[in-house]
C-alpha positions in Angstrom: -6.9 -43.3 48.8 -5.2 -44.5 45.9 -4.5 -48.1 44.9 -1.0 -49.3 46.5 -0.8 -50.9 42.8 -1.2 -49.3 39.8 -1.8 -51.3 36.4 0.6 -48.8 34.7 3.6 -50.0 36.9 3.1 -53.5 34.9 5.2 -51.2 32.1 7.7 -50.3 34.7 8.7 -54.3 35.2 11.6 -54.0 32.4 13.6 -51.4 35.4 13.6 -54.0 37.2 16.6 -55.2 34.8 19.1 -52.0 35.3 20.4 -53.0 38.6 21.2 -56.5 37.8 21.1 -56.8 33.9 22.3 -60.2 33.2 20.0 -61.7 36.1 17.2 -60.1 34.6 18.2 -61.5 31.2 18.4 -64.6 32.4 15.3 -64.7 34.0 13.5 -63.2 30.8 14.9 -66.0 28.6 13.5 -68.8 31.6 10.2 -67.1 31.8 10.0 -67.0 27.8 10.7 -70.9 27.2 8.7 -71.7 30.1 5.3 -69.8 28.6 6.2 -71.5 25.2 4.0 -74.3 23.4 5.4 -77.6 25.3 3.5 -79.9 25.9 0.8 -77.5 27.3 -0.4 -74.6 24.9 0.3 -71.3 25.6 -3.4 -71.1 26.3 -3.1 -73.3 29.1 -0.2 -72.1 31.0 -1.9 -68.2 30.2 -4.4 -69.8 32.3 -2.5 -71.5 34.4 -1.1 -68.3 35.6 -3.8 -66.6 36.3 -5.2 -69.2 38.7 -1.8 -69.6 40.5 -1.5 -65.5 40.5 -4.4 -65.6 42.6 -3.5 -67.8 44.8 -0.3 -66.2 46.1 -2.5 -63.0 45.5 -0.4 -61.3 43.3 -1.9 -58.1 41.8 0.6 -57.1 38.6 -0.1 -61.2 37.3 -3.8 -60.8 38.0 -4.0 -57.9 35.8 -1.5 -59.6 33.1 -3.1 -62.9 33.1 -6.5 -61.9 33.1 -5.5 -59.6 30.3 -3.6 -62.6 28.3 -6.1 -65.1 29.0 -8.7 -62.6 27.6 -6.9 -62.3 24.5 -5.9 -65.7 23.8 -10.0 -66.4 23.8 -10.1 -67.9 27.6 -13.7 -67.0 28.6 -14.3 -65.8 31.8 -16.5 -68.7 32.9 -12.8 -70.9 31.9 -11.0 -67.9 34.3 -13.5 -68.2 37.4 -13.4 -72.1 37.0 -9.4 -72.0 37.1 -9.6 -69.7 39.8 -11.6 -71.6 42.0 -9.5 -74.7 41.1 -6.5 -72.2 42.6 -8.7 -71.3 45.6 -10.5 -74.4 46.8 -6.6 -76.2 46.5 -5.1 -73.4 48.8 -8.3 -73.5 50.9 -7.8 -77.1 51.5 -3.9 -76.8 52.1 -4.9 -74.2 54.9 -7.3 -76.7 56.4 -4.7 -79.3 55.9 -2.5 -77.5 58.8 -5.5 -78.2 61.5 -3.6 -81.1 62.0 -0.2 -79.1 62.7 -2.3 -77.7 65.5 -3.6 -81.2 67.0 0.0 -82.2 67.1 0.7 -79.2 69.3 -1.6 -80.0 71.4 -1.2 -83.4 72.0 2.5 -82.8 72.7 1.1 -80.1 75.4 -1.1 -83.3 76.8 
């Protein structure tokens, strides 16, 4: 069976602008400032994409980021280490809720 996402939709993203045109615009022009040099690199936020891509497990931004980090000279030791930052903080977050369940059950008595 064939992936449910395919790397070439990544060049579709621009349609995403012809029903809603100056939403899409203004998203575009958010995005753009936010990726600039500030006072993080580009570098950095590349990266820091990536890692929060796979966090909310989204496949178009791991293939971009992965691809941008790899071009802006990220190795892929820096990519699993950022990744692992991303993963260990929403393992820890899902832990986190054990006590959401103790609550429930101390309410239940």
């Amino acid at each position: 069976m064939p992936s449910y996402y395919l790397s070439e939709d990544l060049a579709r993203f621009p349609d995403m602008g012809k029903t809603q045109p100056k939403l899409w615009d203004l998203y575009l022009r958010w995005y753009t400032a936010t990726m600039e040099k500030g006072a993080l690199d580009e570098r950095t936020k590349k990266l820091i994409a990536l890692a929060v891509a796979f966090a909310i497990q989204e496949p178009y931004c791991i293939d971009s980021y992965a691809s941008a980090c790899s071009d802006a000279g990220v190795s892929p030791e820096e990519m699993a280490e950022a990744v692992n930052v991303a993963a260990a903080i929403r393992g820890g977050g899902t832990i986190a809720h054990w006590v959401q369940a103790c609550n429930t059950m101390t309410r239940k008595g």
